[in-house]
Backbone as numpy.savetxt, mean C-alpha at the origin, in Angstrom:
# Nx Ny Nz CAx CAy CAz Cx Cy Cz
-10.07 -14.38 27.41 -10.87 -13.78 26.32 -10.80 -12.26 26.38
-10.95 -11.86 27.44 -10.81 -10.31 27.85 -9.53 -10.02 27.25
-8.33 -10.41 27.77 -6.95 -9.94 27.65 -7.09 -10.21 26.29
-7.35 -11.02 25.44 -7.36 -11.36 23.97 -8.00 -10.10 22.92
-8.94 -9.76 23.48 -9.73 -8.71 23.43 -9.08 -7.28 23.29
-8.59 -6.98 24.22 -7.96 -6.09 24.63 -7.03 -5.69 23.56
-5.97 -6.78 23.77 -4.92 -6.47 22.96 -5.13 -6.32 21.32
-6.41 -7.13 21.13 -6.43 -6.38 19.59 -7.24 -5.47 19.56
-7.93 -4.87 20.60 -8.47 -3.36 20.59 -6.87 -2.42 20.57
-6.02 -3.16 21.24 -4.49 -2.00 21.56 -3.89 -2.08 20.15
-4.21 -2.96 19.39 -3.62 -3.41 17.54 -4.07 -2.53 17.11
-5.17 -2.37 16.83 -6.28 -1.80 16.52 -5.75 -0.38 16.72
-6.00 0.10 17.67 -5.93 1.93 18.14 -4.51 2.14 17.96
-3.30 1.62 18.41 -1.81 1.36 17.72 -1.78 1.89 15.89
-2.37 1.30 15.52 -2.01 0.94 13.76 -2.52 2.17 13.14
-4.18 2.21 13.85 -4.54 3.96 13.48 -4.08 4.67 13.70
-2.82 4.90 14.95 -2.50 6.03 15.36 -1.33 6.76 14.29
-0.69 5.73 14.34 0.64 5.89 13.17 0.19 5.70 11.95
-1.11 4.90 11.22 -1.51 6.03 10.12 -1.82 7.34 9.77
-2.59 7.28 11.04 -3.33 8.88 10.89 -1.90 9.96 11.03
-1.33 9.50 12.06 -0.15 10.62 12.28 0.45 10.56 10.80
0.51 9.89 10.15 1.29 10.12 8.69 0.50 10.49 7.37
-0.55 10.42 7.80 -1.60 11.19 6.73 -1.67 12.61 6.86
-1.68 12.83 8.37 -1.70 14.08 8.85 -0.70 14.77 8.14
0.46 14.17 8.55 1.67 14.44 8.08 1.71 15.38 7.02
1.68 13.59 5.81 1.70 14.26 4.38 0.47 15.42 4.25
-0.57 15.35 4.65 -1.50 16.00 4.08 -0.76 17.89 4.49
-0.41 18.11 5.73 0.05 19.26 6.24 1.04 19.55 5.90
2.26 18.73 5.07 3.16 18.91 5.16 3.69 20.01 5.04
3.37 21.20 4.02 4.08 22.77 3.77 4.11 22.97 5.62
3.19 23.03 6.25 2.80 23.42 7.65 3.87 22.63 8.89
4.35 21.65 8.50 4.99 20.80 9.45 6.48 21.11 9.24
6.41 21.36 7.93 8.18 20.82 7.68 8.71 22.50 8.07
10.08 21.93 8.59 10.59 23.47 9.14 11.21 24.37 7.32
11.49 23.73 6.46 11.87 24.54 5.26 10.97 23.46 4.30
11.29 23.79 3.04 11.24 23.22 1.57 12.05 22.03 1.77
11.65 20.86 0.77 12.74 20.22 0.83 13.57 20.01 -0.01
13.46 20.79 -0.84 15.03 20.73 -1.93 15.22 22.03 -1.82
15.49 22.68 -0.26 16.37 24.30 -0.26 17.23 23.61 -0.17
18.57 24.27 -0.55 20.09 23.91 -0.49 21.00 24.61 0.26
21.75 23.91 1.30 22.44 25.28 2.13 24.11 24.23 2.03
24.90 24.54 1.18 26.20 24.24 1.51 27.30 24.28 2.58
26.42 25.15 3.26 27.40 25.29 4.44 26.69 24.44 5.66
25.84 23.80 4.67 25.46 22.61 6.35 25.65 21.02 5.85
26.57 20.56 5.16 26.99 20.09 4.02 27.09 18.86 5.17
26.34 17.86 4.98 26.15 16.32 5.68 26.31 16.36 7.37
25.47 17.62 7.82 25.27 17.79 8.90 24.85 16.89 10.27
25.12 16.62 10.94 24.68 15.44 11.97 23.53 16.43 13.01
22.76 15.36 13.37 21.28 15.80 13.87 21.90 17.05 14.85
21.16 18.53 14.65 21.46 19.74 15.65 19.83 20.42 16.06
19.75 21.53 16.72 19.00 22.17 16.86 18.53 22.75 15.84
19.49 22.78 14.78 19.25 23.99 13.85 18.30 22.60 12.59
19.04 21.44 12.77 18.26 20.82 11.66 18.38 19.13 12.78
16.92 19.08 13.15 16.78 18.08 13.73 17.38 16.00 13.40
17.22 16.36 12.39 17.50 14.94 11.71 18.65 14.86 10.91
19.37 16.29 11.41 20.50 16.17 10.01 20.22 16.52 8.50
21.80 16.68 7.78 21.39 17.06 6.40 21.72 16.21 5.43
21.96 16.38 4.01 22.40 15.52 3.06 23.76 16.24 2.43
24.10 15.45 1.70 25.02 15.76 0.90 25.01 17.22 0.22
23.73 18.49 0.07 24.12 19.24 -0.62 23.37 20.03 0.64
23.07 19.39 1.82 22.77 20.79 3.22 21.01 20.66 3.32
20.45 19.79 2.35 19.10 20.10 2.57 18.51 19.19 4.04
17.55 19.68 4.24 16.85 19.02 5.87 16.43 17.78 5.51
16.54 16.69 6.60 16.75 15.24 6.17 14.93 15.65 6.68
14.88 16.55 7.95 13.44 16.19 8.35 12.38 16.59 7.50
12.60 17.72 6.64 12.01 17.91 5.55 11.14 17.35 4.72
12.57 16.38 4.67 12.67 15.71 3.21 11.86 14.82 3.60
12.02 14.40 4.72 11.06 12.55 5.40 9.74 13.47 5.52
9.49 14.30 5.83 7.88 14.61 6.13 7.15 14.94 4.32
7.90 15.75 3.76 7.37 15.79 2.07 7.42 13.98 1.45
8.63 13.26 2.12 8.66 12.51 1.47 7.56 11.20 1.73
6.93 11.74 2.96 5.73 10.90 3.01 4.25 10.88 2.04
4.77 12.55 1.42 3.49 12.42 0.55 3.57 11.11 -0.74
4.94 11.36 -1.21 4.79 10.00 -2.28 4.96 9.31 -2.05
5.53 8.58 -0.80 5.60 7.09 -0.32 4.27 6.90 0.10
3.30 7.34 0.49 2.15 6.82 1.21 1.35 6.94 0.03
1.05 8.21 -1.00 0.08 8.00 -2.37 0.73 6.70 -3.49
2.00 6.49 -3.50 2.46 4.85 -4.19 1.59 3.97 -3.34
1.40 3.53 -2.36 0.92 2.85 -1.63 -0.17 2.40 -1.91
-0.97 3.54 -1.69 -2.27 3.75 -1.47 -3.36 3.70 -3.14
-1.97 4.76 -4.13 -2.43 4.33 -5.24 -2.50 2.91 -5.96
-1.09 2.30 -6.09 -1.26 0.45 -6.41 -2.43 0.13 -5.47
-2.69 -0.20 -4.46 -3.93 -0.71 -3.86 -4.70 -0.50 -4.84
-5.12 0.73 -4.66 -6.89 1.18 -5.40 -6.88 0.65 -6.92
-5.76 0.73 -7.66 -5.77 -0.12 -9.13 -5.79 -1.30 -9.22
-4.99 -1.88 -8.22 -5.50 -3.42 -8.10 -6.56 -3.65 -7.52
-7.60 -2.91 -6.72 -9.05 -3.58 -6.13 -9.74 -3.00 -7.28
-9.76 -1.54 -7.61 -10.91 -1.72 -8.48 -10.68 -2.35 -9.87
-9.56 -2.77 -10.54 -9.83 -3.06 -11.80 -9.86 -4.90 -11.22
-9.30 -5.09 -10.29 -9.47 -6.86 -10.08 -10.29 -7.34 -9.25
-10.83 -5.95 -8.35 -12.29 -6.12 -7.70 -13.16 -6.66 -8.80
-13.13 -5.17 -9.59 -14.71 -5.38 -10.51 -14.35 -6.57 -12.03
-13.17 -7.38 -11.89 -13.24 -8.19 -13.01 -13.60 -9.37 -12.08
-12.69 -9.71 -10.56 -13.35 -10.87 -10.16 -14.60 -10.86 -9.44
-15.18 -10.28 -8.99 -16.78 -9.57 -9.05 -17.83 -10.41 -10.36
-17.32 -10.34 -11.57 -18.03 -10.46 -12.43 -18.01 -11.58 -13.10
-16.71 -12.22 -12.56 -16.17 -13.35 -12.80 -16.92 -14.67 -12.16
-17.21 -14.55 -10.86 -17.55 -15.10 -9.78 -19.05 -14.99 -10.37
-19.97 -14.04 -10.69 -20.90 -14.23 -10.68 -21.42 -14.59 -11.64
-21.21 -14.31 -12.79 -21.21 -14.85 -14.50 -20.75 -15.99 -14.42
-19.41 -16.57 -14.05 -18.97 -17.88 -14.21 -18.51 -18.75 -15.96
-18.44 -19.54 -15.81 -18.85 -20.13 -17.44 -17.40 -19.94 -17.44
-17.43 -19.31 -19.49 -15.91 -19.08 -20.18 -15.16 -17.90 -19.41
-16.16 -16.83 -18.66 -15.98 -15.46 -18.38 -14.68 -15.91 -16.75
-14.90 -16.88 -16.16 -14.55 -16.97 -14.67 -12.96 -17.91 -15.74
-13.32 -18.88 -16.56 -12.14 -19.75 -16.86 -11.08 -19.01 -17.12
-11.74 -17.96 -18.45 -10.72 -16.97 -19.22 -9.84 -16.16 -17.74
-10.32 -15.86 -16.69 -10.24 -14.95 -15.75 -9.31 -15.46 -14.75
-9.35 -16.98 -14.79 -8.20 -17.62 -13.91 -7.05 -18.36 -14.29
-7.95 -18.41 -16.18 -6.48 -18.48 -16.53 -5.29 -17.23 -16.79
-6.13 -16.42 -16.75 -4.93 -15.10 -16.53 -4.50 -14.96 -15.36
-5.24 -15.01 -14.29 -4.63 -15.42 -12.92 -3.29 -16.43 -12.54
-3.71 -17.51 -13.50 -2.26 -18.25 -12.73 -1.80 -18.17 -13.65
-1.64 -17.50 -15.06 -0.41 -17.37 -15.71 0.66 -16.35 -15.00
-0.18 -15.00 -14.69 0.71 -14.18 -13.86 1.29 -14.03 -12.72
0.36 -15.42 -12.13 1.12 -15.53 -10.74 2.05 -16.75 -10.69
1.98 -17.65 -12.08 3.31 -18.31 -11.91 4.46 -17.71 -12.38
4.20 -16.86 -12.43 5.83 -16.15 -13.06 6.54 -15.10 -11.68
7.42 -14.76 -11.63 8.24 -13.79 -10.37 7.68 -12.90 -10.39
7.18 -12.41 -9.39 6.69 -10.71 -9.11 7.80 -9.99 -9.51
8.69 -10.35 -8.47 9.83 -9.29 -8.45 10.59 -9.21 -9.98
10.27 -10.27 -10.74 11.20 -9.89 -12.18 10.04 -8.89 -12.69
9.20 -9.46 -12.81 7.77 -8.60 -13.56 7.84 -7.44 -13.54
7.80 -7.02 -11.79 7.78 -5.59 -11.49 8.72 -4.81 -12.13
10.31 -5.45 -12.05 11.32 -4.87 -12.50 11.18 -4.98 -14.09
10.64 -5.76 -14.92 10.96 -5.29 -15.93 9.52 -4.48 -16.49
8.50 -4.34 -15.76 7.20 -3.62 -16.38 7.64 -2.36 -16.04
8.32 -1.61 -14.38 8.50 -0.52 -14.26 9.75 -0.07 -15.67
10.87 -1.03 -15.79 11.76 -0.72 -16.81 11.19 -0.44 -18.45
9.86 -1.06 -18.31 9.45 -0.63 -19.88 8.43 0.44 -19.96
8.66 0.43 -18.89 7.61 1.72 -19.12 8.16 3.32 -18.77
9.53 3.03 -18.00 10.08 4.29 -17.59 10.67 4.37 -16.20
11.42 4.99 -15.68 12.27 4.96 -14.32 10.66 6.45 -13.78
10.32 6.11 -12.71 9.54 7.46 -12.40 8.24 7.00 -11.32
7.90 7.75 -10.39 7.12 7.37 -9.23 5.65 6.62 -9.68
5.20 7.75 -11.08 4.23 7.17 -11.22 4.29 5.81 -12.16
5.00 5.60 -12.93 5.52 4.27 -13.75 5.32 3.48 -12.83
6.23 3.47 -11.69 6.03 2.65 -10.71 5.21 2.05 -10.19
3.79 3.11 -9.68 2.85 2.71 -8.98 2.13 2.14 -9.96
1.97 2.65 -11.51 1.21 1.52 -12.28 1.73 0.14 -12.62
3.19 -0.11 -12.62 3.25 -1.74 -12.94 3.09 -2.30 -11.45
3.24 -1.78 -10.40 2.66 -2.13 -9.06 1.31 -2.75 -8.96
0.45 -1.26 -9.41 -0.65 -1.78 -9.27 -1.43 -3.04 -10.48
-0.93 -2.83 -11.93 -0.99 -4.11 -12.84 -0.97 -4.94 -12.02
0.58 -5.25 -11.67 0.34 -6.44 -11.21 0.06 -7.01 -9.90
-0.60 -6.26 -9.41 -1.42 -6.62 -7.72 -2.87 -7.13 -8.80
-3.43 -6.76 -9.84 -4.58 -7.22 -10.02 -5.11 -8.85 -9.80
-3.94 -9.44 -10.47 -4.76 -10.88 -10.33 -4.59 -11.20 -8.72
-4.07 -10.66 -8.02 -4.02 -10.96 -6.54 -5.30 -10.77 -5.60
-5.79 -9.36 -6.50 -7.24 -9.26 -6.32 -8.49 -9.46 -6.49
-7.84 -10.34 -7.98 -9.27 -10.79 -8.73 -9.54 -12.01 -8.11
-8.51 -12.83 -7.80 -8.97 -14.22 -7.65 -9.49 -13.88 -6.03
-9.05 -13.28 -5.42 -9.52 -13.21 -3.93 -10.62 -12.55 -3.69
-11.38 -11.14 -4.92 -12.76 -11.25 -4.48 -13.56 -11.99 -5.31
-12.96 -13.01 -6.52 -13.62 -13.89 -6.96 -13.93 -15.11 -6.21
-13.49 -15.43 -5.32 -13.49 -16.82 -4.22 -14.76 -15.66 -3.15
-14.69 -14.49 -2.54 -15.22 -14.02 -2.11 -16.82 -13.98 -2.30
-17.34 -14.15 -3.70 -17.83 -13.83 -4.64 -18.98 -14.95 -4.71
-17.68 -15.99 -4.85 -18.33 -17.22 -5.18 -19.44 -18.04 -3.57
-18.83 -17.24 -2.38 -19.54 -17.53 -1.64 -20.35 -17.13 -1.56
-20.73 -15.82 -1.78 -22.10 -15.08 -1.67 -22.92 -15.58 -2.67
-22.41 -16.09 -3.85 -23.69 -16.48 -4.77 -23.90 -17.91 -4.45
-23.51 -18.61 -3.37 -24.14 -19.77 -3.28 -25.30 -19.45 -1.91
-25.48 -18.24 -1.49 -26.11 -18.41 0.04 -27.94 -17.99 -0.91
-28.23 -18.69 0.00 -29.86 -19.26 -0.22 -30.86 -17.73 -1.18
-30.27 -16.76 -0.41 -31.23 -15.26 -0.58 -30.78 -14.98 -1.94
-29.22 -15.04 -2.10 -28.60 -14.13 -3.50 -29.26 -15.42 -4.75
-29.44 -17.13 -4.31 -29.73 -17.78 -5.47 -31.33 -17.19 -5.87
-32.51 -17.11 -4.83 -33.51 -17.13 -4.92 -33.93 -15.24 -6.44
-32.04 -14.27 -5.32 -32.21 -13.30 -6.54 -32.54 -13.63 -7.98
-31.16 -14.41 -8.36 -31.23 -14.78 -9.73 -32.03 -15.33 -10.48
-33.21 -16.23 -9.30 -33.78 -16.90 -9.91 -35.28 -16.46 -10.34
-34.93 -15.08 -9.48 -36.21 -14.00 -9.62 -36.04 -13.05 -10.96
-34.83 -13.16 -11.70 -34.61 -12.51 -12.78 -33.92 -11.21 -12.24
-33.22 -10.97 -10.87 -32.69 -9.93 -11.07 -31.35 -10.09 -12.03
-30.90 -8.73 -12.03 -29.89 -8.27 -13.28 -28.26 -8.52 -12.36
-27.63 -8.81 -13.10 -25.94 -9.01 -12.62 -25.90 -7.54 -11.81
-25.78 -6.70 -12.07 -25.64 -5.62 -11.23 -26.63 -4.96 -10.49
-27.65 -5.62 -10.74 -28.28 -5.70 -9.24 -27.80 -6.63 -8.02
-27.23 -7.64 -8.90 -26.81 -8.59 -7.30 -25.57 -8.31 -6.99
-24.78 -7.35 -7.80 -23.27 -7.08 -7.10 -23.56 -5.80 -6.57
-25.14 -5.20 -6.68 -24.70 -3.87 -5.55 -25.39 -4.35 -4.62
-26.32 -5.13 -4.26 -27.22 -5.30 -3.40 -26.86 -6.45 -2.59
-26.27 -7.51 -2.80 -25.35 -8.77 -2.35 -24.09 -9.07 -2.01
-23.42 -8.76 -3.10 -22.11 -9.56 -3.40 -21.37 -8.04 -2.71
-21.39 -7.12 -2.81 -20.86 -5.79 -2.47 -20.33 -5.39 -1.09
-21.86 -5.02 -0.11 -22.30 -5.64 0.83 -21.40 -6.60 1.62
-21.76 -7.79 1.53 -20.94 -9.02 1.95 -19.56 -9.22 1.83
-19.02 -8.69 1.02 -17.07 -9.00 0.86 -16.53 -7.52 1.25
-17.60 -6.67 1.81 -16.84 -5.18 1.65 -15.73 -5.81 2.98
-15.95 -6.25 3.97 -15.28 -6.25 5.32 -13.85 -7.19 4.59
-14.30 -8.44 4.12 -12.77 -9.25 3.76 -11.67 -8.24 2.60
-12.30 -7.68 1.99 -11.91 -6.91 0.95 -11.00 -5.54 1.80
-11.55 -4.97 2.38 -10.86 -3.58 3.39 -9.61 -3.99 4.30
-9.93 -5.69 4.91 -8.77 -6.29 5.66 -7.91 -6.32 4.50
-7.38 -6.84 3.88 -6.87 -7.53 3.00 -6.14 -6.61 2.46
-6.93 -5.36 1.50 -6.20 -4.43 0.69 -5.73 -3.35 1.81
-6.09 -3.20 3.25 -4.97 -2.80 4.35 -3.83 -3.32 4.44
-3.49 -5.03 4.54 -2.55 -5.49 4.70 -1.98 -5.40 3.45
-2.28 -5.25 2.26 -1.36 -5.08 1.04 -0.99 -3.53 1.10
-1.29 -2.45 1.72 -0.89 -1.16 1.84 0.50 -1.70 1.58
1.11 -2.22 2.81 2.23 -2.10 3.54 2.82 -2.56 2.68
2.80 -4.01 1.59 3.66 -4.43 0.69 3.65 -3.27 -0.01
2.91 -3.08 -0.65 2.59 -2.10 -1.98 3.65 -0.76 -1.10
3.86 -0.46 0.09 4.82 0.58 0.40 6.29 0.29 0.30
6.16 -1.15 0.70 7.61 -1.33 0.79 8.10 -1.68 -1.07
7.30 -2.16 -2.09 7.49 -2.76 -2.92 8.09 -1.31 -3.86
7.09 0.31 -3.23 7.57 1.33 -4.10 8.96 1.56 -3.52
9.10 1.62 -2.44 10.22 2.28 -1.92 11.50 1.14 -2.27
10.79 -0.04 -2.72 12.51 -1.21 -3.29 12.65 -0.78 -4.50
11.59 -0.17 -5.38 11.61 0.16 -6.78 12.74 1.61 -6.74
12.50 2.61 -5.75 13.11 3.87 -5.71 14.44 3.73 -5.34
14.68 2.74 -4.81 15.89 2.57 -4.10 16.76 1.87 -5.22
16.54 1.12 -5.96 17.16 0.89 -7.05 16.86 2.03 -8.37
16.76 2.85 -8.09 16.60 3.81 -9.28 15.29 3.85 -10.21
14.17 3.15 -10.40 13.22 3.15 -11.12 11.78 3.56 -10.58
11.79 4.02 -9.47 10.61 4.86 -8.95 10.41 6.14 -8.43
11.00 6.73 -7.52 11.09 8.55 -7.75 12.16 8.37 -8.07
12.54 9.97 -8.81 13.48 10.21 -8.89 13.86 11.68 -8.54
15.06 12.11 -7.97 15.80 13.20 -8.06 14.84 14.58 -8.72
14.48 15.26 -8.26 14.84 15.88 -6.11 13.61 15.80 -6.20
13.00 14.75 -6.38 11.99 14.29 -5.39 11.95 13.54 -3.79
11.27 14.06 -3.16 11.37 13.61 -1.93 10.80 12.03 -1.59
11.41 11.20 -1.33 10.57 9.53 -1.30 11.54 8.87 -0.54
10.77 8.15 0.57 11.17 7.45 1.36 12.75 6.60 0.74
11.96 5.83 0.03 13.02 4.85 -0.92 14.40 5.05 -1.75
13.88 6.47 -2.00 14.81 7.29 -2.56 16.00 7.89 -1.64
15.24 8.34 -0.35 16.30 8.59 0.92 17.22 7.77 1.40
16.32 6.64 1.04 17.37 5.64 2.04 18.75 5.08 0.93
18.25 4.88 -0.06 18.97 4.96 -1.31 20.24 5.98 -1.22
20.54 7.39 -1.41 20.89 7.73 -1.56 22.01 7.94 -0.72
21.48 8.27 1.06 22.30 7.99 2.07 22.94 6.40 2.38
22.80 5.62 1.67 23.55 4.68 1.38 25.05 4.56 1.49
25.82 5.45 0.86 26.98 5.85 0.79 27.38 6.34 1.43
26.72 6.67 2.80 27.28 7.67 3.62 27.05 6.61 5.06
26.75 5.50 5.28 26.01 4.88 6.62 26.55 4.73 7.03
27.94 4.27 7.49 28.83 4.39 7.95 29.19 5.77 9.34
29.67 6.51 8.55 29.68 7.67 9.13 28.30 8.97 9.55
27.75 8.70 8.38 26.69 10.11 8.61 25.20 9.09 8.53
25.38 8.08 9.29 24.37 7.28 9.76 22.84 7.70 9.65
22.64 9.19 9.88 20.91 9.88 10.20 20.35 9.45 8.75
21.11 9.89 7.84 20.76 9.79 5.96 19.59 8.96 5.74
20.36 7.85 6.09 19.62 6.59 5.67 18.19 6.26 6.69
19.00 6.46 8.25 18.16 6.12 9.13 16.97 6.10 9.24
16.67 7.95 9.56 15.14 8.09 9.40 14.40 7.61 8.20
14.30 8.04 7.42 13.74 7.62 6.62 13.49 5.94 6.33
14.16 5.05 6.76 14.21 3.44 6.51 13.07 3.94 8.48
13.34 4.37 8.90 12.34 4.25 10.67 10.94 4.75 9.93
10.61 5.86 9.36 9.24 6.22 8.62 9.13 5.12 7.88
9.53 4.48 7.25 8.97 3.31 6.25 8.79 2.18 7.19
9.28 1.66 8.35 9.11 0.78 9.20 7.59 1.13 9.76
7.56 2.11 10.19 6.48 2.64 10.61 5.28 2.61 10.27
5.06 2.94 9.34 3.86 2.78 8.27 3.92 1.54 8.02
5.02 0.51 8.21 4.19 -1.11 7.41 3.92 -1.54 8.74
4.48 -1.42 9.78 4.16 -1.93 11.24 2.73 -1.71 11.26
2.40 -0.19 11.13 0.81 0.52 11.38 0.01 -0.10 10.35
0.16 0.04 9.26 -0.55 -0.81 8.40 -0.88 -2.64 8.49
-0.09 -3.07 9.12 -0.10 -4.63 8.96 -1.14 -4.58 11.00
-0.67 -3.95 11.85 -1.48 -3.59 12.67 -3.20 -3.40 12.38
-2.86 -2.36 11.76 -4.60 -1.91 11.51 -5.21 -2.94 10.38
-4.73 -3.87 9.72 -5.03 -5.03 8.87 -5.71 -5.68 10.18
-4.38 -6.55 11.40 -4.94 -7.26 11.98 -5.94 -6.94 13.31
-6.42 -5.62 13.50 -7.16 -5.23 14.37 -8.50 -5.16 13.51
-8.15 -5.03 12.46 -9.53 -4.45 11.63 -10.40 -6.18 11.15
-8.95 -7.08 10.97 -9.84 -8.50 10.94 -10.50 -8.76 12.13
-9.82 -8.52 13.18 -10.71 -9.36 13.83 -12.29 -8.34 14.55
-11.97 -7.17 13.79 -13.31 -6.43 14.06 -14.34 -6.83 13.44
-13.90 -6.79 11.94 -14.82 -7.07 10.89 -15.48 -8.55 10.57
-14.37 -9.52 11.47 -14.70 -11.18 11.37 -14.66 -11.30 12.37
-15.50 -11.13 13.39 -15.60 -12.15 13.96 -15.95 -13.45 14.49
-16.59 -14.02 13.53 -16.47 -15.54 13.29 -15.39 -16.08 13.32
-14.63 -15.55 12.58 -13.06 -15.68 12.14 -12.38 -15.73 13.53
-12.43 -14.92 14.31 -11.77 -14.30 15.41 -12.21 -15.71 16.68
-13.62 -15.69 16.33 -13.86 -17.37 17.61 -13.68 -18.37 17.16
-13.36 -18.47 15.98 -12.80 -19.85 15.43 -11.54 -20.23 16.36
């Protein structure tokens, strides 16, 4: 039990560490990065890792390390942004869903499994395509369609809290729907809700950076994970760093993220955890 313990306290402090170090990151970045990352120096023209440029250069001389530390600012805000559009707009529809019930919960799941019987991956690709090749295009058909992923999961969430003895006796006292989703239902799913949309960080990172890498999420000379690895593509072979780092920063962050998911469940559940 101890050693069990332990090791998801080591999950746990692990997953934070390599978030925080990459928040830090992006947040400092002018401060961290040794230049700009779209200066151009031709005469360092697909440079292999030196003193002078740690990680190597690209095709037109710019700093690969640069580029991976700026380029954490939009790989980690894609991320972070799809999350927050899919909890709050499918938080607060299955929230309301769950507790209203009736036509309001039917209408609500039948939009649910219409969108989830169909392919993510075509969806994504053709919602980012109709709407535009571009980081933020991206993160909104991302986050669209993470909603029903969220609705139905804090609607099941939802549905438990309004069956426990205290929240029925609410309703039956005449409080108001939004009295019992700030005072009950809120409350109670915040912990399953924080696990959950942690562990979707990491999709939602990797899902922008598959979008960039095929051309429809940053673009040119923007700095983005997806975009890096993309581009040094053509070069892996020989000028190997291109691609490298940048695909090791994106490993990184879903490792840390899917980490701090499962350290943070079994903080936040533990019921869950002695089951």
């Amino acid at each position: 039990m101890m050693q069990g313990s332990a090791k998801r306290r080591l999950m746990l402090v692990v997953g934070g560490a390599l978030i925080g170090f990459w928040i830090v990151i992006a947040l400092f970045a002018p401060l961290v990065a040794p230049c700009q990352p779209n200066d151009i120096d031709l005469d360092a023209y697909l440079a292999a890792p030196s003193a002078a440029h740690l990680l190597g250069t690209d095709e037109v001389g710019r700093d690969i390390l640069s580029r991976v530390i700026f380029g954490a600012r939009a790989s980690l805000l894609t991320a972070f942004g799809v999350v927050a559009i899919g909890l709050v707009v499918g938080g607060v529809l299955g929230a309301f869903a769950g507790l209203i019930g009736g036509w309001v919960d039917l209408l609500a799941m039948r939009f649910v499994d219409l969108m989830l019987s169909m392919p993510s991956l075509v969806l994504a690709l053709a919602l980012t395509a109709a709407l535009g090749p571009g980081i933020e295009n991206a993160m909104l058909a991302l986050g669209i369609l993470s909603v029903p992923f969220y609705l139905r999961f804090v609607r099941s969430q939802t549905l438990l809290v309004r069956e426990m003895e205290y929240v029925k006796w609410s309703e039956q006292a005449g409080a108001s729907l939004w009295f019992r989703l700030r005072r009950h239902v809120a409350p109670n799913i915040a912990g399953p809700v924080v696990i959950i949309a942690t562990l979707h960080c990491g999709a939602a990172l990797l899902a922008g950076a598959a979008l960039s890498f095929i051309g429809l999420g940053a673009q040119p000379p923007l700095a983005e994970w997806g975009a890096l690895v993309s581009a040094g593509r053509h070069y892996i072979l020989d000028q190997w760093w291109y691609s490298l780092f940048p695909g090791v920063a994106i490993l990184s962050v879903s490792v840390g993220l899917n980490l701090l998911g499962d350290g943070l469940r079994d903080l936040l559940d533990p019921q869950g955890d002695a089951s």
